[in-house]
N, C-alpha and C positions, 0 to 999 in steps of 0.2 A: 231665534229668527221670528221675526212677524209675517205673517202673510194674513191677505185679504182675499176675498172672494172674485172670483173671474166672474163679472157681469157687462154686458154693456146693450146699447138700445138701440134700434135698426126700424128706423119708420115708426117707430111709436113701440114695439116690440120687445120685451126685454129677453134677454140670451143668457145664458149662464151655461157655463162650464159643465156643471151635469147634466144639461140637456143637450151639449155638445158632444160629450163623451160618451154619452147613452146611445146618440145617435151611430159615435163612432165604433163603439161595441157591435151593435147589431149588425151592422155592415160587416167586420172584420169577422164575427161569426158565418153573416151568411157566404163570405169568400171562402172559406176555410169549409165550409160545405161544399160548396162549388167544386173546390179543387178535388174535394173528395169524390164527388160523383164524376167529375170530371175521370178520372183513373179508373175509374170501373164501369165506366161509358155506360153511365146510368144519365137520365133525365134531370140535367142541369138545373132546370127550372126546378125542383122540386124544393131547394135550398132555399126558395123565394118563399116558399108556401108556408116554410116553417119559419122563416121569419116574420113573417106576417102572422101568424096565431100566438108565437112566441112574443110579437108587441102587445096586442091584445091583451093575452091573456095575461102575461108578467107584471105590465105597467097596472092593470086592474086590480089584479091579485094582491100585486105589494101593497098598494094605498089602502086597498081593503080592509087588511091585515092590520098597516100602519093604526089606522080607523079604530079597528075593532082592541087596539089595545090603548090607544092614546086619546082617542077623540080629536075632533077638527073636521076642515072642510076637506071637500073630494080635492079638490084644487090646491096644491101650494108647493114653495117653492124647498123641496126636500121632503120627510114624513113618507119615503116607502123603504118597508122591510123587505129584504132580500128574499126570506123562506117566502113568504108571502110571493113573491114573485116567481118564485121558483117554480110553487105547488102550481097555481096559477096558470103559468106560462107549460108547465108539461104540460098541464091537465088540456090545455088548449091543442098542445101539440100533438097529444096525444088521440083527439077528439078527431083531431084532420088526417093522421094518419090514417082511422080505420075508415074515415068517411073517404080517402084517397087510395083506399085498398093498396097498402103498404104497410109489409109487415111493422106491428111496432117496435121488434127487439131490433130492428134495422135501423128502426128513425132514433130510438135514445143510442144506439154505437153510433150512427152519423152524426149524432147534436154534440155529444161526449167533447172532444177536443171545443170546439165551436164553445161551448158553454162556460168553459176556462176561460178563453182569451177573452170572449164577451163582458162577463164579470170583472177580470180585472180590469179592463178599461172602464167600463163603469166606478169601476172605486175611483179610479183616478178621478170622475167626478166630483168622484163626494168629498174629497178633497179638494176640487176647484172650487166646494160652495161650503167647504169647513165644515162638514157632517161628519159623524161617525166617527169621530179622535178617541183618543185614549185618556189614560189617567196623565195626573202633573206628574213631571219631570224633569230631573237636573243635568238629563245627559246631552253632550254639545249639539244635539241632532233636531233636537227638542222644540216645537214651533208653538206661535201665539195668535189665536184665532179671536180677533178682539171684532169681527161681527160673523162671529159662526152661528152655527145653530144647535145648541144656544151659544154665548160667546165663554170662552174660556177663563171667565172672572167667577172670582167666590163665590159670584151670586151663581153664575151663570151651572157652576157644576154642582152647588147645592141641589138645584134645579133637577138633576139630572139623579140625584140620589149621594153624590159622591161626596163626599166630608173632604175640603180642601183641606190644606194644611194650616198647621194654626201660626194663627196671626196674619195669616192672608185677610186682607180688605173689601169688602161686598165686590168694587168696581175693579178689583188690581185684577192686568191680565199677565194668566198662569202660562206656563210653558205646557204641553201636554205631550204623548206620542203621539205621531203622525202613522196612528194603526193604517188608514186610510193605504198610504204609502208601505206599509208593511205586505198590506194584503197585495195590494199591484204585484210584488215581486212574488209572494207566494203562489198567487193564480198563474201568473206566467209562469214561473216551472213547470207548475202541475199541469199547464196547457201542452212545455215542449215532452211529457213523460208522455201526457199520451198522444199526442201529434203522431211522433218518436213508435210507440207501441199500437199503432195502429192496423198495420199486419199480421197483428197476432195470430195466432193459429189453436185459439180457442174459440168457443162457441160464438156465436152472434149475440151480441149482449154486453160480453162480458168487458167491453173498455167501458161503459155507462155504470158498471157496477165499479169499476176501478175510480173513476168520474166521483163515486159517492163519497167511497174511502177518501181518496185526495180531499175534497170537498170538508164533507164532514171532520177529518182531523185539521186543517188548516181555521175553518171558524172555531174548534171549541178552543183552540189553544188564542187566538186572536180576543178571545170575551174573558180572557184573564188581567188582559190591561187595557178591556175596552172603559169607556168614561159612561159607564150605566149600572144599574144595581135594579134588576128585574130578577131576583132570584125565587121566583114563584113556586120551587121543586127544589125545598130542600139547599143545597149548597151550591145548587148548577143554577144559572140563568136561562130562559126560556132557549134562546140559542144553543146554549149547552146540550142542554137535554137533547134537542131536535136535530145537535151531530152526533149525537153519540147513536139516537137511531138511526142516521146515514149511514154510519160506521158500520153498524150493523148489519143491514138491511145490505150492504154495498158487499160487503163482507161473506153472507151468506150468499149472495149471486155470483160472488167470483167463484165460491168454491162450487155454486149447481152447473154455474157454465165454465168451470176450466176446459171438461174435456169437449172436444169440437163435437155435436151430437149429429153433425153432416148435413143441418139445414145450410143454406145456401142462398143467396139473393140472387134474384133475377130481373129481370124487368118487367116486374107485375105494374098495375094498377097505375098509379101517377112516375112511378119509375118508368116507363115506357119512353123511350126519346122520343122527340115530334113525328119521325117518321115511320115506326112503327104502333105508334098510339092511333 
């Protein structure tokens, strides 16, 4: 199958599918907060706040990132890394919460589900503008990105580090995975696990550490047939490496916060509804 990129131009404007679907991420996160405050008649608005520093700081973060490993301009159309965005965007989120006197093991279990759906639909972008594919492939499912980024030709995944197959032609466009597509359906599970596990009856925290695990194992297995060869550590690629500390790190916080340690959310700080604020 060939597919091309979702672009078109509005007043001189141009639009593209990952800026469509980035948008549509963050919105479908901050609804998915909403609802959640919503049910423990907490401060609706607060959902906004963290979508707002989670733009900031993600969209900053990733290119930064993109930047500091690839080079280019601040500006372009593709070229943000996800960790990048991730660190980024907590580190923003996390900045507002103390500055909104709310607890922060409160704002990462609130962001937890929200973080999943967001992301996947974001993939779904990078597949509307042919980013972040996989290796060549023969199996019937298998697409052809003939102006990706880069495009899916000899040249194009030399480019990228990958040794096509032999006797491939500089210009002949490969069939590759649709990782892109892969990821969308893993993020949405891991959104409905913890949507789904959101009552838990463990401590405050502890779906954000669930959040890392999911997280963490769904990219390292994802960079096995991604179409990159950054393996700067050894046998793992930089993504590797930086889930398996998720894993970790995710890991260790499920097992400090299994047991419920009896904090409690209330309506502190920017949780306060309007009329008790």
């Amino acid at each position: 199958m060939t597919v091309y990129p979702l672009t078109f131009t509005i007043l001189g404007l141009e639009i593209t599918g990952f800026g469509i679907m980035m948008m549509t991420g963050f919105l479908a996160a901050g609804w998915v907060m909403h609802r959640e405050l919503t049910r423990r008649r907490l401060n609706v608005e607060y959902a906004a706040d963290i979508i707002v520093a989670g733009v900031v700081g993600g969209i900053l973060g990733a290119r930064l990132w993109y930047i500091a490993l690839n080079g280019g301009p601040l500006l372009s159309r593709g070229g943000l890394v996800w960790y990048g965005g991730f660190l980024g965007g907590a580190a923003a989120v996390l900045a507002q919460s103390w500055w909104k006197r709310v607890p922060m093991r409160f704002t990462l279990e609130l962001s937890a589900p929200a973080l999943a759906l967001g992301h996947g639909l974001g993939r779904l972008g990078c597949f509307l503008v042919q980013d972040d594919y996989g290796l060549p492939t023969d199996l019937p499912w298998g697409m052809r990105f003939p102006e990706g980024i880069p495009p899916t030709t000899g040249q194009g995944l030399a480019s990228l580090g990958i040794t096509p197959p032999a006797g491939t032609q500089p210009f002949e466009v490969l069939a590759v995975h649709p990782t892109q597509l892969y990821e969308v359906a893993a993020l949405i599970l891991a959104f409905t696990i913890l949507w789904r596990a959101r009552r838990h009856a463990h401590a405050v925290g502890w779906l954000f550490a669930g959040y890392l695990v999911l997280i963490g194992v769904e990219r390292f297995l994802i960079e096995l047939i991604r179409a990159k060869d950054d393996r700067l550590l050894g046998p793992f690629t930089l993504a590797q490496a930086m889930s398996i500390g998720l894993v970790a790190l995710g890991a260790l916080l499920m097992w400090q916060w299994w047991r419920n340690d009896g904090v409690t959310v209330t309506a502190v700080g920017a949780l306060k509804p309007p009329a008790e604020a």
